[in-house]
CHARMM internal coordinates of N, CA and C (Angstrom, degrees):
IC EDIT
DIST 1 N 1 CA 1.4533
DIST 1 CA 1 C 1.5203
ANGL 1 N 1 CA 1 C 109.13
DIST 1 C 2 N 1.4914
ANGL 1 CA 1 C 2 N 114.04
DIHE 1 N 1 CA 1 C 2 N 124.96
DIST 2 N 2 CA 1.4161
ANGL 1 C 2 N 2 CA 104.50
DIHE 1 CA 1 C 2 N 2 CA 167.75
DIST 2 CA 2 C 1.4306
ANGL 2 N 2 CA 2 C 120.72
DIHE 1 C 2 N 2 CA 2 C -117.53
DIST 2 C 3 N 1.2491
ANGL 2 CA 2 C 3 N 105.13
DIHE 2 N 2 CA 2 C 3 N 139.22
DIST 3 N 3 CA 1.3078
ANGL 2 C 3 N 3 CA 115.85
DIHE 2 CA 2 C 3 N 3 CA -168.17
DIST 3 CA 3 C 1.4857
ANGL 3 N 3 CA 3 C 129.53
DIHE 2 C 3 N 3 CA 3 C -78.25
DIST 3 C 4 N 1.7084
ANGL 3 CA 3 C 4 N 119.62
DIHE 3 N 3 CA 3 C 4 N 138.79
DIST 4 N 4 CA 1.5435
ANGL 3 C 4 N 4 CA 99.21
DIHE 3 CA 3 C 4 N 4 CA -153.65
DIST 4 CA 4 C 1.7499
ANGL 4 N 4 CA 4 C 119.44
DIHE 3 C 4 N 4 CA 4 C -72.56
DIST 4 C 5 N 1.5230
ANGL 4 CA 4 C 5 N 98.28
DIHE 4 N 4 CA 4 C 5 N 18.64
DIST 5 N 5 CA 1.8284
ANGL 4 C 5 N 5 CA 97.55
DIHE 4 CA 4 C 5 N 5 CA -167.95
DIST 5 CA 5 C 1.6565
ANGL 5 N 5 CA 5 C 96.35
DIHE 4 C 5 N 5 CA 5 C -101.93
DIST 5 C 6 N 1.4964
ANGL 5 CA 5 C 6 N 115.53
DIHE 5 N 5 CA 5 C 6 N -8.41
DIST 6 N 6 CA 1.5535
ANGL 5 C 6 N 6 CA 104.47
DIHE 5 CA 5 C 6 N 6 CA 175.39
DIST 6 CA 6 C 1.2000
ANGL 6 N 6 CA 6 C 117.31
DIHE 5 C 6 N 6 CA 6 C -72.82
DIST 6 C 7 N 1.2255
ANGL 6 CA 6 C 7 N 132.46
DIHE 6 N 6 CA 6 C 7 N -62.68
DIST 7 N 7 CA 1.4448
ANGL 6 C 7 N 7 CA 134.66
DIHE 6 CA 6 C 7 N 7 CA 151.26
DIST 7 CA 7 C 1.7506
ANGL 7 N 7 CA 7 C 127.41
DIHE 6 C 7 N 7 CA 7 C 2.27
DIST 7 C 8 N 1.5151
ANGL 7 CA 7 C 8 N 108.64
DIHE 7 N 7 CA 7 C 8 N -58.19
DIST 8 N 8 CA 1.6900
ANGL 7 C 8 N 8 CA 125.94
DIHE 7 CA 7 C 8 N 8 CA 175.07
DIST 8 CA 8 C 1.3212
ANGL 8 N 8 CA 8 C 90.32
DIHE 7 C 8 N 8 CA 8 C -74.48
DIST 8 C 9 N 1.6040
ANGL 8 CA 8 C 9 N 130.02
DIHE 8 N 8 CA 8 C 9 N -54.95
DIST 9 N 9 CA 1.3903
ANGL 8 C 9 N 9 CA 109.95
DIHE 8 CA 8 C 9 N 9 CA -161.44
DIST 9 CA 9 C 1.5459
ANGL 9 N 9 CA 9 C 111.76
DIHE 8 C 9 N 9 CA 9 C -77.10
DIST 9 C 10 N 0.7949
ANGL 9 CA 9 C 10 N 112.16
DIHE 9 N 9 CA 9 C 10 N -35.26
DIST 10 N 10 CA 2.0064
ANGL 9 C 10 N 10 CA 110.03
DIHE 9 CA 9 C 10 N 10 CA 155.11
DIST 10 CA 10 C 1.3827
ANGL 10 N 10 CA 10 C 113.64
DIHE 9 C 10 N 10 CA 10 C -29.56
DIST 10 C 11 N 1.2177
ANGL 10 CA 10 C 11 N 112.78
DIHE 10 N 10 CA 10 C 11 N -67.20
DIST 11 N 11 CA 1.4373
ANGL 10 C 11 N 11 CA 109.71
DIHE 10 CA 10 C 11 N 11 CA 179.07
DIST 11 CA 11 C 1.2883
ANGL 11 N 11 CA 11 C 122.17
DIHE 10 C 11 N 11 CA 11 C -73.00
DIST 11 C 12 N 1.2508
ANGL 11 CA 11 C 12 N 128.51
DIHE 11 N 11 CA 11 C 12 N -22.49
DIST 12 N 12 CA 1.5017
ANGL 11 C 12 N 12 CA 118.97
DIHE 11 CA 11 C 12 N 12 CA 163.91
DIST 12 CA 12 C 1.3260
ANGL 12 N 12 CA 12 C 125.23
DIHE 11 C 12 N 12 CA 12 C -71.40
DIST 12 C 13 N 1.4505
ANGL 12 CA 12 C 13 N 117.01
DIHE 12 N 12 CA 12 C 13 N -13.28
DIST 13 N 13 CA 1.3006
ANGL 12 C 13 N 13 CA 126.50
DIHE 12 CA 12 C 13 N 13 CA 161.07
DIST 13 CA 13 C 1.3382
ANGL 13 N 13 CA 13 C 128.35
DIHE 12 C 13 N 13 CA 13 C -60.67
DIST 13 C 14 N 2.0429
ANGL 13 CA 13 C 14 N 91.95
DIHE 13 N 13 CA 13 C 14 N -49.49
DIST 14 N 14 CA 1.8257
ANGL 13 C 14 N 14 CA 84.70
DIHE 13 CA 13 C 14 N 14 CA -171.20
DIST 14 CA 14 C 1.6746
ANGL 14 N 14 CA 14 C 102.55
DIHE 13 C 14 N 14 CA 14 C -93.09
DIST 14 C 15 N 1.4168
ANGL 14 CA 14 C 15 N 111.73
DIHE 14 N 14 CA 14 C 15 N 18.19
DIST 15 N 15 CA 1.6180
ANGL 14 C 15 N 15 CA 103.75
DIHE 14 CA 14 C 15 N 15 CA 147.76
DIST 15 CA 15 C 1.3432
ANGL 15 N 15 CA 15 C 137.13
DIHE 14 C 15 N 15 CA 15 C -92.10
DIST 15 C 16 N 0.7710
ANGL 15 CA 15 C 16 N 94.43
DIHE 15 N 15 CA 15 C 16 N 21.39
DIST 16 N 16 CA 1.6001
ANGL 15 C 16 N 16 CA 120.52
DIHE 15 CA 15 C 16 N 16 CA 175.04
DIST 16 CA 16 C 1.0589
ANGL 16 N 16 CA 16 C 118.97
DIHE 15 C 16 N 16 CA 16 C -95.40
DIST 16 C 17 N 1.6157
ANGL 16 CA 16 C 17 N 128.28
DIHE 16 N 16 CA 16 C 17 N 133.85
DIST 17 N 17 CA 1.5454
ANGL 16 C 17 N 17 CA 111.38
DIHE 16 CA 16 C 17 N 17 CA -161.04
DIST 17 CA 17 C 1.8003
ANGL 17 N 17 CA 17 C 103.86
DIHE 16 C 17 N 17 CA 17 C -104.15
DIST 17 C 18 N 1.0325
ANGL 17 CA 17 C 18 N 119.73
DIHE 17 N 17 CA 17 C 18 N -14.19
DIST 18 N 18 CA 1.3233
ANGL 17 C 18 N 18 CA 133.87
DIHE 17 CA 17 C 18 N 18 CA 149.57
DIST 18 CA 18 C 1.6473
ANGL 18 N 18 CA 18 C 139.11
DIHE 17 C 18 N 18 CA 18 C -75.69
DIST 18 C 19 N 1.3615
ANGL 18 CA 18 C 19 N 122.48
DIHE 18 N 18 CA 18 C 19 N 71.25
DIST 19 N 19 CA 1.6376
ANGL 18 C 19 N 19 CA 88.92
DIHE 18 CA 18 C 19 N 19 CA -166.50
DIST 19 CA 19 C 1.2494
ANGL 19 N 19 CA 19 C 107.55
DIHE 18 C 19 N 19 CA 19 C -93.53
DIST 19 C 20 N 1.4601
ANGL 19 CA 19 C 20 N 100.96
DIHE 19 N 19 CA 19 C 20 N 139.27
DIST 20 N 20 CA 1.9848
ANGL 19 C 20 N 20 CA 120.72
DIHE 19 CA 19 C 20 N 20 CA -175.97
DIST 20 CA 20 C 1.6816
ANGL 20 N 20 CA 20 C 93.84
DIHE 19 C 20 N 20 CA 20 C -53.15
DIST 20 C 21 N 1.4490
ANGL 20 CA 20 C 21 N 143.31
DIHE 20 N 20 CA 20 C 21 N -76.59
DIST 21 N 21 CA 1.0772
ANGL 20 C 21 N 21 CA 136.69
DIHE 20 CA 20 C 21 N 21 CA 139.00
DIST 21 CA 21 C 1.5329
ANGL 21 N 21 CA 21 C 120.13
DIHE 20 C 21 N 21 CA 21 C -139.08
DIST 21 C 22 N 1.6802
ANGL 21 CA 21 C 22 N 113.34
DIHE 21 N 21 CA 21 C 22 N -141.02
DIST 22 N 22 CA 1.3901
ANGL 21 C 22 N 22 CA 88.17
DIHE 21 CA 21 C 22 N 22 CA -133.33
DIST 22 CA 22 C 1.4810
ANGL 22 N 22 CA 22 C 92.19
DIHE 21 C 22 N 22 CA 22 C -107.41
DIST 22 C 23 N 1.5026
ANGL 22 CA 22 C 23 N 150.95
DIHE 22 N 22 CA 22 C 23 N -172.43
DIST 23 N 23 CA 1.0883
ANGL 22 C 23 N 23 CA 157.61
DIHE 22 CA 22 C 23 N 23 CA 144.31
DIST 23 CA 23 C 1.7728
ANGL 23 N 23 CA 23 C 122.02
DIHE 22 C 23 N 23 CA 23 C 97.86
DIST 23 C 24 N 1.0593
ANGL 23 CA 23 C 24 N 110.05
DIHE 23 N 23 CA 23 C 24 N -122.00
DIST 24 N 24 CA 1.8332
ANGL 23 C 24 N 24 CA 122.89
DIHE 23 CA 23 C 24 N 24 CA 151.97
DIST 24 CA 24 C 1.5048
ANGL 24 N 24 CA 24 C 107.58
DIHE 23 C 24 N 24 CA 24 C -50.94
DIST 24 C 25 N 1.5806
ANGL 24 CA 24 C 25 N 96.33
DIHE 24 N 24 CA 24 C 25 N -80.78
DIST 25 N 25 CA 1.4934
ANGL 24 C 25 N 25 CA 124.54
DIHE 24 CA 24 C 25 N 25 CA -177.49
DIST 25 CA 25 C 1.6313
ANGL 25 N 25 CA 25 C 107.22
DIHE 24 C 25 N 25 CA 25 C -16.86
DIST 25 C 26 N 1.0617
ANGL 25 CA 25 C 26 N 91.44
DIHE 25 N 25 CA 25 C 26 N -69.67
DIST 26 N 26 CA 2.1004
ANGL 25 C 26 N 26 CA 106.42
DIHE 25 CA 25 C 26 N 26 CA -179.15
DIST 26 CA 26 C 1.7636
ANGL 26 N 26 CA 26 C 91.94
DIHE 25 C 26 N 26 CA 26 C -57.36
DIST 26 C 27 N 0.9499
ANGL 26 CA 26 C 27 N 120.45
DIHE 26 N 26 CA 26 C 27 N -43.17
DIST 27 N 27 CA 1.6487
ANGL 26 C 27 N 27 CA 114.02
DIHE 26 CA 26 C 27 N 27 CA -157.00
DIST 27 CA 27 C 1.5861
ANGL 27 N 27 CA 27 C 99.39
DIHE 26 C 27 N 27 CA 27 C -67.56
DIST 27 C 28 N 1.1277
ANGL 27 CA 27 C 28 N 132.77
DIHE 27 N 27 CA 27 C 28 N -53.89
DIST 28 N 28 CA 1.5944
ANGL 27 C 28 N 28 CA 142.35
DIHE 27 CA 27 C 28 N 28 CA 163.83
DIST 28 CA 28 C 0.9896
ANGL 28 N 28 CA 28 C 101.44
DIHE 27 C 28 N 28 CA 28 C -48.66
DIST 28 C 29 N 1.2704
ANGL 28 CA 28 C 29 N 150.46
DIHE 28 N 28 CA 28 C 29 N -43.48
DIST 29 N 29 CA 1.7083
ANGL 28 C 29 N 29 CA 128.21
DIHE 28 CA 28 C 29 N 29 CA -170.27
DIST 29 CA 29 C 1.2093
ANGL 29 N 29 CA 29 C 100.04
DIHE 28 C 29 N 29 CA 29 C -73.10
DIST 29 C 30 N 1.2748
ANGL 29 CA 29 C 30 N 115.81
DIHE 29 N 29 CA 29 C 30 N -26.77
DIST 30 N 30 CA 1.9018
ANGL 29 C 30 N 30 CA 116.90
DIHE 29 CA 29 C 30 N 30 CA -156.27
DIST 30 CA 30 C 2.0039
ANGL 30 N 30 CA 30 C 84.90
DIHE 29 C 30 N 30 CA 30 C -83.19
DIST 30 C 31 N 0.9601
ANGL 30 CA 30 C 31 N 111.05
DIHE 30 N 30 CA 30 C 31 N -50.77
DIST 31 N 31 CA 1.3672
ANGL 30 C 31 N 31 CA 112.56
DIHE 30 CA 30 C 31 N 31 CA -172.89
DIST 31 CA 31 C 1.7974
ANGL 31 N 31 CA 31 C 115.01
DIHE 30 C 31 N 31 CA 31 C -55.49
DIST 31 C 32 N 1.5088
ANGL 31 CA 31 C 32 N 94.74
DIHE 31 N 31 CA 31 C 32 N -53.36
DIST 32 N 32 CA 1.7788
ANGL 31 C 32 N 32 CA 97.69
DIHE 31 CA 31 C 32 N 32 CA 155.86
DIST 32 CA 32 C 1.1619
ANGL 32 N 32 CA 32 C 124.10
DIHE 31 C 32 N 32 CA 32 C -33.44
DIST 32 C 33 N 1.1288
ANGL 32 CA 32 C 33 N 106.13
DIHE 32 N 32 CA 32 C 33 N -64.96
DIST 33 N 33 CA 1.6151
ANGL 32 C 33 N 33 CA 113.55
DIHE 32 CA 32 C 33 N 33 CA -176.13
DIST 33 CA 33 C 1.7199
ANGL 33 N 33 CA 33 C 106.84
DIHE 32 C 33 N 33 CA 33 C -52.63
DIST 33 C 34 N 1.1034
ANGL 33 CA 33 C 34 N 123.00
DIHE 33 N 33 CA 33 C 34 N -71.04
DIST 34 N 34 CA 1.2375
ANGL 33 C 34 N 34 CA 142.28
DIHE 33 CA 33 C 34 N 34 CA -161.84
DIST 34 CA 34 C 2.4630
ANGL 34 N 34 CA 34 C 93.46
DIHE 33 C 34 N 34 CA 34 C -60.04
DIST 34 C 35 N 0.7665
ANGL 34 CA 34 C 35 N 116.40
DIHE 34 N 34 CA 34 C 35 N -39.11
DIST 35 N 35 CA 1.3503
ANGL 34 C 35 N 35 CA 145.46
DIHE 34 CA 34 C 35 N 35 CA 152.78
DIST 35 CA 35 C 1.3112
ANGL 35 N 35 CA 35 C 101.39
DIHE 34 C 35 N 35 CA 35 C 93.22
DIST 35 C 36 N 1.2863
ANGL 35 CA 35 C 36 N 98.57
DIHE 35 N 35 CA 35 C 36 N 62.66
DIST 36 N 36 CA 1.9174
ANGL 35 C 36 N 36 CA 104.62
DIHE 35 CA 35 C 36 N 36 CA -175.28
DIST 36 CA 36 C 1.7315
ANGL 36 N 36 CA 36 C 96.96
DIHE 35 C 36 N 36 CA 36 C -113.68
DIST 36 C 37 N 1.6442
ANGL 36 CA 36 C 37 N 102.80
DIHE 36 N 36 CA 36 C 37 N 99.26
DIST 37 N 37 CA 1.4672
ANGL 36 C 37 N 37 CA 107.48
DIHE 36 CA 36 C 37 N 37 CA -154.92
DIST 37 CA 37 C 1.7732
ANGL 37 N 37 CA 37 C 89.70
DIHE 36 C 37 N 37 CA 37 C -80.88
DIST 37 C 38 N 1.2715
ANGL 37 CA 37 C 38 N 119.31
DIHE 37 N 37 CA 37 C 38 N -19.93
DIST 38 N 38 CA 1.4739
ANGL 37 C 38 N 38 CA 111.97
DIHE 37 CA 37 C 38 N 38 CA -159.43
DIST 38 CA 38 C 1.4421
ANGL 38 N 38 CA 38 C 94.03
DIHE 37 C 38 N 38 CA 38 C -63.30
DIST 38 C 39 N 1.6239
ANGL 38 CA 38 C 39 N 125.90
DIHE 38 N 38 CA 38 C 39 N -53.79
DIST 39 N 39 CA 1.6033
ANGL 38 C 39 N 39 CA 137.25
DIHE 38 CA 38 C 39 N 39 CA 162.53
DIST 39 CA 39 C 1.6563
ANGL 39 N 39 CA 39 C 80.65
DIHE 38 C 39 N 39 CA 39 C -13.40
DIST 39 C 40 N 1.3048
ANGL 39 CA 39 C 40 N 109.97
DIHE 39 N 39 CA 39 C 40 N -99.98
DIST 40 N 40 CA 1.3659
ANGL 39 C 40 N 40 CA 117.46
DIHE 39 CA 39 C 40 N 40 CA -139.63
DIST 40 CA 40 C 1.2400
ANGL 40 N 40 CA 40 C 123.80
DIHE 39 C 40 N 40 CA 40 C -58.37
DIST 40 C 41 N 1.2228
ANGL 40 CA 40 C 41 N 138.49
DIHE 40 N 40 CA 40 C 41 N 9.62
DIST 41 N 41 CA 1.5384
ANGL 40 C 41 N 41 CA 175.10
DIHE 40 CA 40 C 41 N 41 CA 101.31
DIST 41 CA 41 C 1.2963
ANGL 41 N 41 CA 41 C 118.29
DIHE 40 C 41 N 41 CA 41 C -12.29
DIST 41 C 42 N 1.8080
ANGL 41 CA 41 C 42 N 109.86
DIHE 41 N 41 CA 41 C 42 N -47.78
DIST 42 N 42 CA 1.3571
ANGL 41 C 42 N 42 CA 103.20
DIHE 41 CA 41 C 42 N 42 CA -158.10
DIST 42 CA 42 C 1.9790
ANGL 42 N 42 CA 42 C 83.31
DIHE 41 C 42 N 42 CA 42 C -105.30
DIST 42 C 43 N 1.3264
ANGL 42 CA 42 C 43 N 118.37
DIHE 42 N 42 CA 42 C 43 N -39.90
DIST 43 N 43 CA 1.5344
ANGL 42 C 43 N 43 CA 119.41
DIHE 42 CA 42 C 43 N 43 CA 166.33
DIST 43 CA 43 C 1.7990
ANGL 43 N 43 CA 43 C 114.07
DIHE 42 C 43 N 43 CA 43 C -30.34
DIST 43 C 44 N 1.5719
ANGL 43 CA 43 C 44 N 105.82
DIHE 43 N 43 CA 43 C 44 N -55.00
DIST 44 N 44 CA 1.4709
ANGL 43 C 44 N 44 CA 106.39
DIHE 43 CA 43 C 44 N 44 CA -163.74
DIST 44 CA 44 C 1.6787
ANGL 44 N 44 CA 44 C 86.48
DIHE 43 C 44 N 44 CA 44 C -73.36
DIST 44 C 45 N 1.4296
ANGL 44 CA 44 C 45 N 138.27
DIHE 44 N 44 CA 44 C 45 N -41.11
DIST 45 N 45 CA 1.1959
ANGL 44 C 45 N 45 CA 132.57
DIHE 44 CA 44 C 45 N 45 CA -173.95
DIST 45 CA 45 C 1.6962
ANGL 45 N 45 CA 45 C 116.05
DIHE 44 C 45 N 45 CA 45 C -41.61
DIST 45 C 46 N 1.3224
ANGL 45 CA 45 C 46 N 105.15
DIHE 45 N 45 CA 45 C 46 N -68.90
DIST 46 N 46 CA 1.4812
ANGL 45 C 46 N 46 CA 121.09
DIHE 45 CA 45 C 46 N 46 CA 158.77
DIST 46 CA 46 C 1.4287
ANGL 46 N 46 CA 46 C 113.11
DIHE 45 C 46 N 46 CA 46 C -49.19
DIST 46 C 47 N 1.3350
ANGL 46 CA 46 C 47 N 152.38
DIHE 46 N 46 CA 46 C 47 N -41.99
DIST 47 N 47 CA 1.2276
ANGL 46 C 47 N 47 CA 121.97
DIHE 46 CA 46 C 47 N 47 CA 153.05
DIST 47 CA 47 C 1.4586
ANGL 47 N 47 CA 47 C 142.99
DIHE 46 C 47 N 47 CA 47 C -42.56
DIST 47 C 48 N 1.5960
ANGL 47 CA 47 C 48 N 93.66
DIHE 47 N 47 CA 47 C 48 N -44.85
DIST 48 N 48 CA 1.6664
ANGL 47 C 48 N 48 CA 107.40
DIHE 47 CA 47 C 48 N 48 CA 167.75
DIST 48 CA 48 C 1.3469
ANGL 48 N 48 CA 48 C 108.58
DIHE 47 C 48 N 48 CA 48 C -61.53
DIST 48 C 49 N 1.8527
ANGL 48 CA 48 C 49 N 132.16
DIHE 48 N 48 CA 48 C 49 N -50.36
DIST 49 N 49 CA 1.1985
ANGL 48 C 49 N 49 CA 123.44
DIHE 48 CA 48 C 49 N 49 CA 160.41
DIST 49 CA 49 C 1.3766
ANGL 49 N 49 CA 49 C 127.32
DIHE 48 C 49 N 49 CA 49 C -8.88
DIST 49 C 50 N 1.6639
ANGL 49 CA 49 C 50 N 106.24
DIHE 49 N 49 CA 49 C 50 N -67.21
DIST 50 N 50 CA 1.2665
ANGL 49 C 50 N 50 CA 124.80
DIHE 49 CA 49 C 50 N 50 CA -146.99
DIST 50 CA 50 C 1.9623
ANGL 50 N 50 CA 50 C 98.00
DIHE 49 C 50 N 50 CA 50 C -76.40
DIST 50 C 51 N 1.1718
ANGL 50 CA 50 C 51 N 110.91
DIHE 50 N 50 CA 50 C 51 N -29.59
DIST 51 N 51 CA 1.4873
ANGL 50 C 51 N 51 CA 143.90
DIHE 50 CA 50 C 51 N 51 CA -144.05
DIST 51 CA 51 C 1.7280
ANGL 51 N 51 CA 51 C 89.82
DIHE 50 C 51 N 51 CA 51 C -85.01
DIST 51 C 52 N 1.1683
ANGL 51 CA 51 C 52 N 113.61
DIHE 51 N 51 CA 51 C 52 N -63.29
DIST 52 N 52 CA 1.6767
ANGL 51 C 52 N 52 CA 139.27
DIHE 51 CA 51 C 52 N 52 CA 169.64
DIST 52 CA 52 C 1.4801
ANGL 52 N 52 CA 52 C 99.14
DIHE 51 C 52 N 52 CA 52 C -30.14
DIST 52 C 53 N 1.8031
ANGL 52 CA 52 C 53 N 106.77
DIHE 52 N 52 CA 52 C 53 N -86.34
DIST 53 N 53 CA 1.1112
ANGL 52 C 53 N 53 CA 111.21
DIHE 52 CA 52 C 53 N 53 CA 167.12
DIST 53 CA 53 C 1.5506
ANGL 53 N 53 CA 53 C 157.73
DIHE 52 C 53 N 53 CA 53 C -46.01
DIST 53 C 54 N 1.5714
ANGL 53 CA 53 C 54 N 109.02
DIHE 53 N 53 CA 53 C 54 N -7.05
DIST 54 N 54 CA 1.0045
ANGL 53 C 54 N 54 CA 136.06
DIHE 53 CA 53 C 54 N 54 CA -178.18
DIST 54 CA 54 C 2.0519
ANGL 54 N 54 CA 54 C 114.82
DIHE 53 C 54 N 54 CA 54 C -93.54
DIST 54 C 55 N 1.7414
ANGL 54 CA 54 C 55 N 83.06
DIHE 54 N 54 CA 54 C 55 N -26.92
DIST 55 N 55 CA 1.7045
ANGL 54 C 55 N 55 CA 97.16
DIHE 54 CA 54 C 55 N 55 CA 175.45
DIST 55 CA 55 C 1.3796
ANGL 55 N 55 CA 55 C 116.38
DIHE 54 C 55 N 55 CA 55 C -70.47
DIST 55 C 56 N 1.7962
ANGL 55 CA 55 C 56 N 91.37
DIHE 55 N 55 CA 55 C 56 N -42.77
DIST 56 N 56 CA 1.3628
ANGL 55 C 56 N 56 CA 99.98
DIHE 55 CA 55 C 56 N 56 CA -168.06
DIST 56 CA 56 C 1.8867
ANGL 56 N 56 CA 56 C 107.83
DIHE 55 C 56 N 56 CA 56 C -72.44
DIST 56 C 57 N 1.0203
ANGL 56 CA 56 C 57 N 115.91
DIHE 56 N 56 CA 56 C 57 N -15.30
DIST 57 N 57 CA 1.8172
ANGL 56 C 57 N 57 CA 115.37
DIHE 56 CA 56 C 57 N 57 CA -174.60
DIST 57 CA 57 C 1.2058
ANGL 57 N 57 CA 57 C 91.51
DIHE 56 C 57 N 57 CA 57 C -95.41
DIST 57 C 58 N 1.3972
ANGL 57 CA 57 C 58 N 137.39
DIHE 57 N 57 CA 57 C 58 N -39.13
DIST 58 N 58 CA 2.0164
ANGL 57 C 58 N 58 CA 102.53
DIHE 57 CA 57 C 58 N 58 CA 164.38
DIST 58 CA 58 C 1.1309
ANGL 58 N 58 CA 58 C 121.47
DIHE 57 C 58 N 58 CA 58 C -76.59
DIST 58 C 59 N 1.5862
ANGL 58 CA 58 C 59 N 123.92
DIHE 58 N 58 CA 58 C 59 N 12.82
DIST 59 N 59 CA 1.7095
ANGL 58 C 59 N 59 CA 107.07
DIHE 58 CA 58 C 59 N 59 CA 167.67
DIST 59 CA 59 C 1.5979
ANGL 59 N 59 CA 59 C 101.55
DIHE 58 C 59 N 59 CA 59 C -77.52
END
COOR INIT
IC SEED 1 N 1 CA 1 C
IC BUILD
């Protein structure tokens, strides 16, 4: 399931003329900064998501 705040935070990233780096990772700093902790909550959520799922396809 993807959620409709990844999409906006994609794009607020690659408007940025600097990116801190690339993916999630970059998406939470940008959210840090800006200090919209719920972002950075639902970012680290979706990492662990992704993280879960990634275990389970090399068993």
């Amino acid at each position: 399931m993807t959620a409709d705040w990844i999409p906006k935070a994609e794009a607020a990233l690659r408007d940025r003329k600097v990116f801190p780096t690339s993916g999630l990772r970059g998406m939470i700093k940008v959210a840090r900064e800006a200090g919209d902790t719920v972002a950075v909550d639902l970012y680290r959520a979706e990492i662990s998501r992704r993280r879960a799922e990634d275990k389970q396809a090399k068993r």
